[in-house]
Steps between C-alpha positions, in 0.01 A plus 500: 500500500175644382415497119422881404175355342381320817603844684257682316198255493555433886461907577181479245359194688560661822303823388212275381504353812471812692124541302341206674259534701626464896329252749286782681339618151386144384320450888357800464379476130327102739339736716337686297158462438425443078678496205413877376664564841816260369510699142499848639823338727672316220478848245667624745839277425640358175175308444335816357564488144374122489172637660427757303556292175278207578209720694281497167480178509524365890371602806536388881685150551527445154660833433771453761600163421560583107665831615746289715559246208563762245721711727673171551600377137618842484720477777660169359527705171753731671683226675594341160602789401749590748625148569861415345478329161694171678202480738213566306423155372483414913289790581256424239505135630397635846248737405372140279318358824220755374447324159519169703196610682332656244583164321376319776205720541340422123586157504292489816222694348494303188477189726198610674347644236526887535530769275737801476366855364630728284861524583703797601900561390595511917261258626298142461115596491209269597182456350338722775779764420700420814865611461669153577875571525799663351646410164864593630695246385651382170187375365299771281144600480525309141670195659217473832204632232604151286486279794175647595425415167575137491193280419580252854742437789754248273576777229605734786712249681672433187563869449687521802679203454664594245610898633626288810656200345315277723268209413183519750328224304496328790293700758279626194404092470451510872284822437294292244476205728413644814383824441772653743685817325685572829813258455542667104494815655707465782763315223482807276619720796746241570683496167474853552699492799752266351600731228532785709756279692677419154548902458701556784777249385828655484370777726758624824521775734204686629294337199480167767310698712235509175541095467416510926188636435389261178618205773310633710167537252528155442514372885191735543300294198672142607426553864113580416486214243625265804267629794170471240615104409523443778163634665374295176682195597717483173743164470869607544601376161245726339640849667796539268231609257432778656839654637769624307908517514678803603413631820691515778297167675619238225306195394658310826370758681161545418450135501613480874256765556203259326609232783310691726159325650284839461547849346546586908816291537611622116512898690664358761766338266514826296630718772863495446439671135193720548312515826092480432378369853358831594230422284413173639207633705341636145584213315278299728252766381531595216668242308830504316485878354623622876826273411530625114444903559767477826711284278449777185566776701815376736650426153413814368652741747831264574560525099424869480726538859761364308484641134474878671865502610642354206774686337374712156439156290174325365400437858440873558239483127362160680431690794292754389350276268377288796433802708260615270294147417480564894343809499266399211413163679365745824328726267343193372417346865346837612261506170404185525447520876292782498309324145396213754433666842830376669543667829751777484723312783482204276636656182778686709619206651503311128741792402847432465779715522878467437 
């Protein structure tokens, strides 16, 4: 039986969901031929207010990619706001990959010694006054304006240590000794992971569909971790570093898949849970990102597939939720693209649709 409350947020989810943009706007909006052409498009949909407010300040690329940040941490506002009291804690926990990467993003910066600008309430700001990316999780503008703060690296790390309950001493000694902040990142997002798992305990009905598609997050990032040691060669007994529990391949799994000789026979070995030798032929070209965006985006529409014709629940708010980091994500591949002088086949075919 239906709660009444997960009635009513399921027919407000749906109604968002009838606002996003379909698959023939967003290629059009890649055919087009500059961004003032992309603006007068985009006022023309729910985009418009966010436009209007930040077009004192921004113009062109700049002015489309803060637009679609703003729009988006108020989008997330409204999802809070409709979602069930027993599932907001989750929801918020979801929507917390974005303070992971904006996390991620100034621990990187402080790393390689870059600066951040004056900051906005909806969005990270570089020292050139780039907009940067969303601040849509459960991190504030006060909590990511501290870590920006932070005199070094260690007093950030610490920081999050402590929100997450994790000690990443660790890889921030490894940082120090080898000047390599990937493995601390890739641990932060990790832990991240992790406790999203620990939120679904207890969970039943449709709400497994939800725990499907946080499985199915974590094979994406464990597979990826996997093909790159081993183009790099890593030793077996060092991989378990850099994969986490809690997908649907287990650590027996994903250790048979290491056994292979080459990332080649590793595909091959990977068919039976997702298929990626149709890019073999680009791999050989283009190096492992033909594997990672086919893996990203056969994940990405089989969890959406699935969450759409789930019963009025939490997987009906998780759908829209991912729905619209989708349509964001294109908007975002279409700026950029047309930023760097991508061909417009190229950006349509990097589009991914669900």
């Amino acid at each position: 039986m239906v709660r009444p409350v997960y009635a009513y947020a399921n027919a407000r989810a749906k109604a968002l969901q009838s606002d996003l943009l379909p698959q023939a706007k967003l290629e059009s909006l890649a055919a087009l031929k500059d961004f003032d052409e992309i603006a007068h498009e985009l006022n023309l949909t729910l985009y418009k207010e966010d436009l209007a407010s930040l077009s004192v300040k921004y113009a062109g690329a700049d002015l489309l990619e803060a637009a679609i940040n703003r729009h988006l941490v108020r989008v997330f506002k409204t999802v809070i706001s409709l979602t069930p009291d027993d599932s907001k804690d989750i929801i918020s926990l979801i929507l917390g990959r974005w303070d992971v990467r904006n996390i991620n993003l100034i621990i990187a910066s402080k790393a390689l010694g870059y600066s951040f600008g004056s900051q906005s309430d909806v969005f990270l700001v570089s020292s050139h006054d780039y907009p940067l990316g969303p601040i849509a999780g459960a991190l504030t503008y006060y909590d990511l304006k501290n870590l920006i703060d932070m005199k070094d690296v260690a007093s950030v790390v610490q920081w999050v240590g402590s929100r997450f309950g994790t000690d990443f001493e660790p890889y921030l000694e490894k940082y120090r000794t080898e000047g390599d902040i990937g493995p601390l990142l890739l641990q932060i997002e990790l832990s991240y992971l992790r406790k999203l798992v620990s939120s679904m305990q207890g969970r039943a009905g449709s709400d497994m569909r939800v725990l499907a598609v946080i499985k199915s997050k974590i094979d994406e990032k464990n597979i990826i971790a996997l093909l790159k040691a081993k183009q790099r060669n890593v030793n077996p007994q060092d991989v378990q570093k850099f994969t986490v529990d809690g997908g649907t391949l287990g650590k027996q799994g994903l250790s048979d898949l290491y056994r292979a000789a080459s990332v080649e026979e590793m595909i091959e070995n990977l068919k039976p849970y997702y298929d990626l030798t149709e890019a073999l032929a680009e791999y050989r070209s283009n190096g492992l990102v033909a594997f990672e965006n086919l893996l990203i985006k056969k994940i990405t529409q089989k969890t959406i597939a699935s969450l759409r014709v789930a019963p009025p629940s939490l997987a009906s708010i998780v759908a829209y939720v991912l729905l619209k980091e989708l349509e964001v994500e294109n908007l975002t591949k279409i700026i950029r693209g047309k930023k760097n002088d991508v061909p417009e086949a190229e950006i349509k075919n990097s589009l991914v649709f669900a």
